[in-house]
Backbone as CSV, one residue per row, in Angstrom:
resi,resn,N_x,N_y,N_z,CA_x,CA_y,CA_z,C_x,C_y,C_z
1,UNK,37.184,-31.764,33.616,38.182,-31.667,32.580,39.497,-31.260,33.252
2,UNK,40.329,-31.257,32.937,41.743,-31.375,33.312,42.455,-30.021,32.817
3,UNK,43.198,-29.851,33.788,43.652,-28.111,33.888,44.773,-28.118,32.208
4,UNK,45.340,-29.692,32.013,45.761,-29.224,30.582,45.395,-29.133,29.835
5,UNK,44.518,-30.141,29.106,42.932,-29.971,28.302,42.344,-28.331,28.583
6,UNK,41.875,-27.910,29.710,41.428,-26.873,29.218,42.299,-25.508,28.965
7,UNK,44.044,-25.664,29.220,44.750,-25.024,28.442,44.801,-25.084,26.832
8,UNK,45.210,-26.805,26.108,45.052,-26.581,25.032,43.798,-25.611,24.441
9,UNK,42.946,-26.244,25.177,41.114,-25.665,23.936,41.238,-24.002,24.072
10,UNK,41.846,-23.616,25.574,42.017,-22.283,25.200,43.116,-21.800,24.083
11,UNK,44.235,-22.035,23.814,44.775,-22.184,22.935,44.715,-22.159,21.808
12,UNK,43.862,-23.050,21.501,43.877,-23.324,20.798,42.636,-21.763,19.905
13,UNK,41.597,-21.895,20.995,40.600,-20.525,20.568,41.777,-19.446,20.606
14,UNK,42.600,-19.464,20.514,43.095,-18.022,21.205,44.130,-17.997,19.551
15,UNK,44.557,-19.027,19.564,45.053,-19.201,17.838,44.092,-18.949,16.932
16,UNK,43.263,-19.503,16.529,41.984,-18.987,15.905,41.652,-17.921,15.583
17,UNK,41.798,-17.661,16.745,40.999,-15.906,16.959,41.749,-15.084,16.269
18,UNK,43.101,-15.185,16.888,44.486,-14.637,16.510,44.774,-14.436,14.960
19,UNK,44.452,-15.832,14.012,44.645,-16.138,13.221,44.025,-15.345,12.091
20,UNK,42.145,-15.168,12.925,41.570,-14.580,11.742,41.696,-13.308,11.663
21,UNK,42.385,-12.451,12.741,42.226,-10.836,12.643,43.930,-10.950,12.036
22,UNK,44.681,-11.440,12.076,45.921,-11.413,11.481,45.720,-11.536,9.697
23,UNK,45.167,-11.997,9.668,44.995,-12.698,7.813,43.968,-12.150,7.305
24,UNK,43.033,-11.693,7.993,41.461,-10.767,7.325,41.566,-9.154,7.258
25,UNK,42.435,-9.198,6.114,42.647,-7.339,6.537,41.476,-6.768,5.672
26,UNK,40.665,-7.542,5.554,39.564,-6.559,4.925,37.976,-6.527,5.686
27,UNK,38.640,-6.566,7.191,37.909,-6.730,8.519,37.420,-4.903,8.657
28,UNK,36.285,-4.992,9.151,35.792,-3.262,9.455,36.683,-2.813,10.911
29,UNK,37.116,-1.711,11.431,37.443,-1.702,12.772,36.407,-2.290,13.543
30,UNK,35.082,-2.223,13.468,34.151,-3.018,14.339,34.029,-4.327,14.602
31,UNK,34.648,-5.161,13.366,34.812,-6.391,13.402,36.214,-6.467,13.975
32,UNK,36.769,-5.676,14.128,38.314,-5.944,14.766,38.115,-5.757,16.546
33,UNK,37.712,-5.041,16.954,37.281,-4.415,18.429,36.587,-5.687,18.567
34,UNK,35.667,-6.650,17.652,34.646,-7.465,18.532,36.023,-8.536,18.335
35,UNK,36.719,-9.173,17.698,38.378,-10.153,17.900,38.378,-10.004,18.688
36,UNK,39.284,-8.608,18.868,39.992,-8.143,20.010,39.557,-8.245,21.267
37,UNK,38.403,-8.089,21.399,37.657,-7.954,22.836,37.502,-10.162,23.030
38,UNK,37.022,-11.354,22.148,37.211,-12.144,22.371,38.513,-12.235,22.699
39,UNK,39.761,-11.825,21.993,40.676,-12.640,21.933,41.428,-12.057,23.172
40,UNK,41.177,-10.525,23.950,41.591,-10.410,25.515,40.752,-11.539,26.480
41,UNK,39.954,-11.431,26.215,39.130,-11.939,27.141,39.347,-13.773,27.183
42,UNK,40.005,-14.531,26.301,40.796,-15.669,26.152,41.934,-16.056,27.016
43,UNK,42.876,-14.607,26.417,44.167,-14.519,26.978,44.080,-14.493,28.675
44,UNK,43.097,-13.595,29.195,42.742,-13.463,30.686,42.399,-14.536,30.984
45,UNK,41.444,-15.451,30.591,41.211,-16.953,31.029,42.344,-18.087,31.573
46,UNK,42.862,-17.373,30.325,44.446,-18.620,30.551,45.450,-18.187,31.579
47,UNK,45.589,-16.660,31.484,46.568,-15.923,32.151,45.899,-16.620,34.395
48,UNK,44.830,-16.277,34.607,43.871,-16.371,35.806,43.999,-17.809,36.448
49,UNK,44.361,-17.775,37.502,45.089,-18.945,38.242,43.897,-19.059,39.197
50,UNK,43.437,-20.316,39.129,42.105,-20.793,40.639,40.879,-20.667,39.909
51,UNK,40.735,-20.410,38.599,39.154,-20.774,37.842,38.529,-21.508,38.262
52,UNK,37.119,-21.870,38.336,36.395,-22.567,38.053,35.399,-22.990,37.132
53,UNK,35.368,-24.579,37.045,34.585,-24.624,35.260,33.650,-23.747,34.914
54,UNK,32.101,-23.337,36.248,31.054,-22.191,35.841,32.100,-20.914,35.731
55,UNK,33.420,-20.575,35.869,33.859,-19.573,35.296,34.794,-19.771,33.998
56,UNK,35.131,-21.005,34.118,35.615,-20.651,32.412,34.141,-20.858,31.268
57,UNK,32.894,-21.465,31.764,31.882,-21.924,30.759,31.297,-20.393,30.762
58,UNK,31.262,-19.398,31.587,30.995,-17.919,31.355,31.799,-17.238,30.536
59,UNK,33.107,-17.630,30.332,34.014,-16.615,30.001,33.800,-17.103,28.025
60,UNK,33.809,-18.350,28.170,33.981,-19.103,26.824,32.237,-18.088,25.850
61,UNK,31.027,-19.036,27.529,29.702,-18.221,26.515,29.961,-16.592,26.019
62,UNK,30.723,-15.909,26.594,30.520,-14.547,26.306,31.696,-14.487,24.649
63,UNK,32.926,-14.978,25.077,33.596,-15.350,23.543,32.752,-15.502,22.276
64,UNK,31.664,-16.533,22.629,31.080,-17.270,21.644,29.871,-16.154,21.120
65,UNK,29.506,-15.572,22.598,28.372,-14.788,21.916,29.284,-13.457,20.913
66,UNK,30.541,-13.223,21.409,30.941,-12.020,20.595,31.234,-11.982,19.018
67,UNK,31.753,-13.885,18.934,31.810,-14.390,17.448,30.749,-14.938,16.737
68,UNK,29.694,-14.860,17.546,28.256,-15.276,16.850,27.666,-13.943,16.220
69,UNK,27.496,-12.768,17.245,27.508,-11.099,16.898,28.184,-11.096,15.240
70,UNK,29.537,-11.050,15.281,30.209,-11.250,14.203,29.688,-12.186,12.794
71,UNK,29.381,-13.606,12.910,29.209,-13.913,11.860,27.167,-13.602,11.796
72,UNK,26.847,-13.500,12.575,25.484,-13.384,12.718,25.311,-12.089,11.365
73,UNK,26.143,-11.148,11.435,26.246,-9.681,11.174,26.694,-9.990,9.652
74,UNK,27.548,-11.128,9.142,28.403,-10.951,7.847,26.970,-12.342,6.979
């Protein structure tokens, strides 16, 4: 995949993410800390220069497991 492609998709998660702790104010602090902790851990992906795909497909699984935690829970 291509270093701009996998800027947008981060992006694009990183809007998302962004989106739902901005507009869900009737989020628990626990559900805010588990955002927050995806949505650093996004920003560092994108920010990190010399990745490789088994390191962005780690960084993404751990995202996914933190928003699965989340809806798993609601």
């Amino acid at each position: 995949m291509s270093r701009l492609k996998q800027n947008q998709i981060i992006d694009s998660a990183i809007q998302s993410v962004a989106s739902i702790t901005e507009s869900q104010c009737s989020l628990s602090e626990k559900d805010l800390i588990v955002f927050n902790e995806a949505l650093e851990r996004l920003q560092f992906l994108k920010r990190k220069k010399g990745k490789t795909n088994e390191q962005i497909c780690q960084e993404i699984a751990k995202v996914v497991e933190l928003l699965i935690e989340f809806f798993a829970k609601n």
